[in-house]
DRENKOLVEX-853845 format. One record per residue (C-alpha): residue in three letters; x, y, z. Coordinates in Angstrom, 2 decimals. Layout:
BEGIN
SITE:r:xx:yy:zz
SITE:ALA:X:Y:Z
...
//
This chain:
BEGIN
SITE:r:xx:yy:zz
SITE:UNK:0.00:0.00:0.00
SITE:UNK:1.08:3.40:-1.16
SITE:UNK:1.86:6.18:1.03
SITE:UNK:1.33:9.98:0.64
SITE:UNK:0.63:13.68:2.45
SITE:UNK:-1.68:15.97:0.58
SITE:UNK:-0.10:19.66:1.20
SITE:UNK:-3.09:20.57:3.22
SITE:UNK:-1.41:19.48:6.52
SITE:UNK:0.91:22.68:5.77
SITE:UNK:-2.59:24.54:5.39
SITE:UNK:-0.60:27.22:7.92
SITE:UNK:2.38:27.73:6.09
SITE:UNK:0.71:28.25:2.75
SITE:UNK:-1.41:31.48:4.07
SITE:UNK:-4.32:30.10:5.51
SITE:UNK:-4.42:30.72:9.32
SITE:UNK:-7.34:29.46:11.54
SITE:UNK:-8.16:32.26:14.09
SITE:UNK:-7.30:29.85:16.63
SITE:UNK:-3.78:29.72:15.29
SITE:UNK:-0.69:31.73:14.99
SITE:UNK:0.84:32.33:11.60
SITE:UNK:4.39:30.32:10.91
SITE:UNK:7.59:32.40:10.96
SITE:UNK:8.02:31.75:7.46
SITE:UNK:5.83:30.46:4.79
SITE:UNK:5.84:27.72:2.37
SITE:UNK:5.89:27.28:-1.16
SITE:UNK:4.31:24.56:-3.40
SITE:UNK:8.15:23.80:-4.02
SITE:UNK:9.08:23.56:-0.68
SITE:UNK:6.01:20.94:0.50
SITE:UNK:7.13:18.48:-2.79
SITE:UNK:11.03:18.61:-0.86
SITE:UNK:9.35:17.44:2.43
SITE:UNK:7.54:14.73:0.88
SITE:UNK:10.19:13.59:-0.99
SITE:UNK:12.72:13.97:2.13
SITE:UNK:9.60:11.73:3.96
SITE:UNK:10.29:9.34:1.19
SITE:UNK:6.36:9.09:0.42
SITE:UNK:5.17:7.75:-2.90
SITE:UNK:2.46:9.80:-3.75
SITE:UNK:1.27:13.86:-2.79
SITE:UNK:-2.43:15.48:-2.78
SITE:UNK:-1.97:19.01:-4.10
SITE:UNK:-5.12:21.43:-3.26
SITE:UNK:-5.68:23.64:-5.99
SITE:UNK:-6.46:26.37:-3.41
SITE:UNK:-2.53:26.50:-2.90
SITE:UNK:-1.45:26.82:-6.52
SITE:UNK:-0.13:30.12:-7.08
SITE:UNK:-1.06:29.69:-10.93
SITE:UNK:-3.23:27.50:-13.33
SITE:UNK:-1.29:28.55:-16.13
SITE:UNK:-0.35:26.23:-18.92
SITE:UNK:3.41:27.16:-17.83
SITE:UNK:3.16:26.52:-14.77
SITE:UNK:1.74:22.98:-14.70
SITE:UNK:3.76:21.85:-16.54
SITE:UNK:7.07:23.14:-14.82
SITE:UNK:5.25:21.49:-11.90
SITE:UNK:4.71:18.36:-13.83
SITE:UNK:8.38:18.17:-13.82
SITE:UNK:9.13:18.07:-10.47
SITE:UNK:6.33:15.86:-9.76
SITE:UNK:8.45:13.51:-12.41
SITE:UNK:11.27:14.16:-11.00
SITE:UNK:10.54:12.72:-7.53
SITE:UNK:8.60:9.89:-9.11
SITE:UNK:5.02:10.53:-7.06
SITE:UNK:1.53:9.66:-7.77
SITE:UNK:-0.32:12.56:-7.32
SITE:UNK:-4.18:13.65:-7.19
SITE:UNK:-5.01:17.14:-8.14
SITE:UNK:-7.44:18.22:-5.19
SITE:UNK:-10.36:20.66:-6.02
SITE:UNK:-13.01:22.32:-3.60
SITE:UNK:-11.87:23.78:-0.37
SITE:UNK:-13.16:25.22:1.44
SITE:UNK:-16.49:24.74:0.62
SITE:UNK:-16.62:23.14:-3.15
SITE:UNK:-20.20:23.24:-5.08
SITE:UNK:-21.72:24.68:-1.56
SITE:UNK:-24.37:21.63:-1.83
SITE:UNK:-25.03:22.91:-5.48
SITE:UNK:-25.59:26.24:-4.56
SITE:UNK:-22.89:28.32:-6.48
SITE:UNK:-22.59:28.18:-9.76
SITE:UNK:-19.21:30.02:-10.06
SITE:UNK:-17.57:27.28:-8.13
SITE:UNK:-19.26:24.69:-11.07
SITE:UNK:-18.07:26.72:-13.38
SITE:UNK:-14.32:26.75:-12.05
SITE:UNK:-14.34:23.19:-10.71
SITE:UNK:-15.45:22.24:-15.01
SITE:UNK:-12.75:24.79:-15.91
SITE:UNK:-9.85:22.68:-14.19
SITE:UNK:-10.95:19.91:-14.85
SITE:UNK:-7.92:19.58:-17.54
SITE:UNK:-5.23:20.43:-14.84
SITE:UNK:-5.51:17.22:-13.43
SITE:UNK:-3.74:16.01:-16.63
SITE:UNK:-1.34:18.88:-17.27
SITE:UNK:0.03:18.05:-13.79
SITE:UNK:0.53:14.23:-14.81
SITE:UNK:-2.62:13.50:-12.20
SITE:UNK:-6.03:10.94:-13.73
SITE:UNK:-8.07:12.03:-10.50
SITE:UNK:-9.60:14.73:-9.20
SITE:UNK:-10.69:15.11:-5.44
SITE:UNK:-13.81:17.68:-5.54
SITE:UNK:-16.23:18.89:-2.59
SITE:UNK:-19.57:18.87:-3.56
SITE:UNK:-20.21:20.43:0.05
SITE:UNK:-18.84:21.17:3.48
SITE:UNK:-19.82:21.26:6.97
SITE:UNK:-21.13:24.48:6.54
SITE:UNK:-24.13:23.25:4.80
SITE:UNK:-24.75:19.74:7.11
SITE:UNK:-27.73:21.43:8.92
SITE:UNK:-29.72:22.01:6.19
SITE:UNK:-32.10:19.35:4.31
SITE:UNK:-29.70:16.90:2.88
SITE:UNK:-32.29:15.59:0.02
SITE:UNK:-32.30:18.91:-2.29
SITE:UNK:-28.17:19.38:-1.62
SITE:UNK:-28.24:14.98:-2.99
SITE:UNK:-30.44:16.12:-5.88
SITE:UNK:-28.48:19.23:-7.03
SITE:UNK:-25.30:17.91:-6.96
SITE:UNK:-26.02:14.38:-8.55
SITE:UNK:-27.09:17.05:-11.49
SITE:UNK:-24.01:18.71:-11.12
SITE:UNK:-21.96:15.74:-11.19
SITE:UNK:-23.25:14.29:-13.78
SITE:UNK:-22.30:16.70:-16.46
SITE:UNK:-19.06:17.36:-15.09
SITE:UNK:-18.10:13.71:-15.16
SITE:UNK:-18.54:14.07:-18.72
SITE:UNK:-16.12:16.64:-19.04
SITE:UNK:-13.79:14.20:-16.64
SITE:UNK:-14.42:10.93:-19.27
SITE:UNK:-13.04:12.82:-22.41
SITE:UNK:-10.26:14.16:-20.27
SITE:UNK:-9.11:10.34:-19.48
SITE:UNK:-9.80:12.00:-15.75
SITE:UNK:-11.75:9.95:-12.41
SITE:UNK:-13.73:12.24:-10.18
SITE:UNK:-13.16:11.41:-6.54
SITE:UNK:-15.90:12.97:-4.53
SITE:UNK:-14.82:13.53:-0.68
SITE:UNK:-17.05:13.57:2.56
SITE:UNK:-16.16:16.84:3.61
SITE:UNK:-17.66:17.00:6.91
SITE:UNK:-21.20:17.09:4.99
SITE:UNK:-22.71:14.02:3.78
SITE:UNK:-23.22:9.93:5.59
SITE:UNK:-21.82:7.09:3.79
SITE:UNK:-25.30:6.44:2.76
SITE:UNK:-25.75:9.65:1.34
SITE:UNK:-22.02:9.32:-0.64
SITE:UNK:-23.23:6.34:-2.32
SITE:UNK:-26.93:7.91:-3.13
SITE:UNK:-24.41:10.18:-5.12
SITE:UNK:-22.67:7.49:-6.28
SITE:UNK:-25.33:5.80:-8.05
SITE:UNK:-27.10:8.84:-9.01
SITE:UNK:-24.09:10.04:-10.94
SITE:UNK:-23.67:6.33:-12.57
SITE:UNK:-20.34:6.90:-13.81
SITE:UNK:-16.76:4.14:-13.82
SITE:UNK:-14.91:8.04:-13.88
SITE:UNK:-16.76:9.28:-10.84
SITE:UNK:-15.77:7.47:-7.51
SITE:UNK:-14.64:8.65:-3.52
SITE:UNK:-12.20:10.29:-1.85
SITE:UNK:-12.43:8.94:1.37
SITE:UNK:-11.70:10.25:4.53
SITE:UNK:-11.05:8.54:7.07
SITE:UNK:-12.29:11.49:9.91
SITE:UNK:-14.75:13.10:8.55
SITE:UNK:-16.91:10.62:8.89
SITE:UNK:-16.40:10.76:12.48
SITE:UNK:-17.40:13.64:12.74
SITE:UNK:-20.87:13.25:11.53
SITE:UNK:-20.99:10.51:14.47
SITE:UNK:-21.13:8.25:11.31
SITE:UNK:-18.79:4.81:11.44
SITE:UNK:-15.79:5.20:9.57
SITE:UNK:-16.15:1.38:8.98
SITE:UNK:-19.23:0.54:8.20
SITE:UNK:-18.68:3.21:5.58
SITE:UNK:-15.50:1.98:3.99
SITE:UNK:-17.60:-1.42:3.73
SITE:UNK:-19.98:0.10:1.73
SITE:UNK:-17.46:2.61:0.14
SITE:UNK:-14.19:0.80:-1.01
SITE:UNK:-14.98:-0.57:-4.42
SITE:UNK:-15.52:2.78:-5.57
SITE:UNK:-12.77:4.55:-3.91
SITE:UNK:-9.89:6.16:-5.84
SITE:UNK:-8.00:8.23:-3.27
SITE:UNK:-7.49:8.85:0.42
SITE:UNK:-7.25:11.27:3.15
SITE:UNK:-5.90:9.69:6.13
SITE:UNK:-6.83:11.58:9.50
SITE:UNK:-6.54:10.45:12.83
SITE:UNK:-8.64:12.05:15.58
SITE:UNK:-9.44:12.62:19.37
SITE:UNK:-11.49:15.04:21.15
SITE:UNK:-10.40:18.00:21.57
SITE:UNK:-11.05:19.36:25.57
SITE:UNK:-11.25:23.27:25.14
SITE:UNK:-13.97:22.59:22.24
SITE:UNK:-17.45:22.92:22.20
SITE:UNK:-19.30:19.81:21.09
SITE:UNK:-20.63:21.96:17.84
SITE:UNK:-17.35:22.95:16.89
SITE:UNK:-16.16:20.88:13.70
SITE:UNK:-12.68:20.42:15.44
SITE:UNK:-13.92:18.89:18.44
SITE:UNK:-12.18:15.83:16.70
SITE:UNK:-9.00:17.28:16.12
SITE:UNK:-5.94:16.16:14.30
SITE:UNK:-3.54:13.83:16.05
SITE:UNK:-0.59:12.16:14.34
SITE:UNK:-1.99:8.86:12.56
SITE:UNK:-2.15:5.75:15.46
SITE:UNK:-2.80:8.58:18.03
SITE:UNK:-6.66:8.80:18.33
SITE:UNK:-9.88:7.09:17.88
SITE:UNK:-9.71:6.14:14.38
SITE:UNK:-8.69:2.28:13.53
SITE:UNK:-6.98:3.36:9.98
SITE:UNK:-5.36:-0.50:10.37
SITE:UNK:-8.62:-1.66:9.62
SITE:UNK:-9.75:1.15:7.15
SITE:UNK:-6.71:-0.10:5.04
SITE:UNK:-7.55:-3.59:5.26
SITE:UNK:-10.45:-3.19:3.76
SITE:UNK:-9.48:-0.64:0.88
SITE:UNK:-7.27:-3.81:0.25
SITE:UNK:-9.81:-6.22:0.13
SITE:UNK:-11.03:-4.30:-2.85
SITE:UNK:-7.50:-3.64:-4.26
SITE:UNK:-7.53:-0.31:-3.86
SITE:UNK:-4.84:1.39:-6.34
SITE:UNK:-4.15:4.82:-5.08
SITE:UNK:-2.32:5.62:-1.60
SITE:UNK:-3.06:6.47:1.45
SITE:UNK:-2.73:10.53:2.24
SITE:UNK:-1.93:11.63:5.10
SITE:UNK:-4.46:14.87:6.15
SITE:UNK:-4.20:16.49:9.22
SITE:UNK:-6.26:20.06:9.12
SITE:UNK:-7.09:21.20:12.66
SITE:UNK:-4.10:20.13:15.12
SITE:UNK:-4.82:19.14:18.35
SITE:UNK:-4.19:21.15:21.12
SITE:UNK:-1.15:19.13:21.95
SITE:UNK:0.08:19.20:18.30
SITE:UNK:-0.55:23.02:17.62
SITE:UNK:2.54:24.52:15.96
SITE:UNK:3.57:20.77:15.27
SITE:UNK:1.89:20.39:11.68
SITE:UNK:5.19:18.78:10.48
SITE:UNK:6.34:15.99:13.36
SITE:UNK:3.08:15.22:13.17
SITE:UNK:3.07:14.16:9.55
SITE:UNK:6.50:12.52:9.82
SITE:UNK:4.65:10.40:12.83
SITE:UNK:1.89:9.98:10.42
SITE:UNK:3.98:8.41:7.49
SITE:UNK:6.21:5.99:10.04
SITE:UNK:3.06:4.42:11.17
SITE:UNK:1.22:4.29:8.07
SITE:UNK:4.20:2.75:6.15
SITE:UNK:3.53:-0.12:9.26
SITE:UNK:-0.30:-0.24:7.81
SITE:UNK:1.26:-0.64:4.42
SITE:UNK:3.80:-3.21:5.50
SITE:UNK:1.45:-5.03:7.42
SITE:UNK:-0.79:-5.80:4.06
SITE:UNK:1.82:-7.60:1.63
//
């Protein structure tokens, strides 16, 4: 079994400060974050679009090159903060169709994309289902003649049930999951019983590890917060058994978004605890 880190762990270092937070002492650069994980020796990195400093042609292609150059797998991740917003803005449709492409100039064949996020989980799930199977379903097209899978996450917004409603209302081999591992979690939904039903149509990872977090309130969204990987509550040993069952293909991505109170300000020892004791997982499996 693979092993990666998608650059959102660095979420800090690349601008984007939660108020809860203190900004690094200096920032990072895409170039920097592709050094790391190739100093981590991972096989494979998760690049959020929200980080790229440019979509040019230029661009993604010089970064292409250093992707080549370091030999990962990669997945071109679209749709934070808040993706389609349950279907409900049609600029972010129109950008998420728009990049579509990049996931090939970058030397990528999936796409991680939102259709939602937990600021929307409140509201009646069965219009958000509706609206974005519609939405899906003409961007997957878009994805097919691009030689491009769609990888749909739960982003803190939708059950297991609910992914797979999407699933077979979209009805595509090019539109599959992104699966994380927390998220689900944090609906109070079982990571398990959803990688059951999920893994056959999985085509990337984020791997989170969680425990409650003491000074939160039970409504905040980090009230599971981000421990290194084998830290917390979530059995990711199992997860990956599974996801091997159904020879899974892509690797397993290391995420880690909100530390911890006992990891804040250590994004990066975290990670490097992450990879160890996934590369165990991965061990453990051949």
């Amino acid at each position: 079994m693979k092993i990666g880190i998608d650059s959102y762990c660095y979420h800090r270092f690349f601008g984007e400060v939660y108020d809860d937070q203190e900004a690094p002492k200096k920032n990072m650069t895409m170039e920097d974050f592709l050094r790391r994980a190739k100093e981590l020796d991972v096989d494979g990195v998760s690049l959020e679009s929200c980080f790229f400093p440019s979509f040019d042609e230029a661009y993604l292609t010089e970064l292409k090159g250093q992707l080549d150059e370091y030999g990962f797998d990669r997945v071109f991740a679209w749709g934070h903060p808040d993706g389609l917003e349950r279907g409900g803005n049609p600029q972010a449709f129109e950008e998420m169709k728009k990049l579509i492409p990049c996931t090939r100039m970058i030397g990528a064949d999936t796409m991680r994309v939102t259709g939602s996020s937990l600021m929307f989980r409140h509201e009646d799930h069965g219009p958000q289902v509706k609206a974005l199977i519609k939405q899906f379903k003409e961007a997957v097209k878009i994805a097919e003649d691009n030689g491009v899978k769609m990888a749909v996450e739960n982003h803190i917004d939708f059950t297991a049930d609910e992914i797979y409603q999407i699933l077979e209302g979209v009805d595509s081999p090019n539109f599959g999951v992104n699966f994380d591992t927390g998220n689900f979690l944090r609906l109070l939904d079982d990571p398990i019983a959803g990688m059951e039903k999920l893994a056959p149509y999985v085509f990337a990872t984020h791997i989170k590890d969680l425990k409650i977090e003491p000074s939160a309130n039970p409504t905040d969204w980090f009230f599971f917060a981000g421990v290194p990987v084998g830290m917390g509550l979530i059995d990711n040993q199992k997860l990956a058994e599974i996801l091997h069952k159904n020879n899974y293909k892509g690797f397993l991505a290391v995420e880690i978004d909100h530390p911890h109170s006992d990891w804040a300000g250590f994004e990066d020892e975290a990670v490097g605890i992450s990879v160890k004791n996934l590369r165990k997982i991965g061990d453990s499996l051949k």
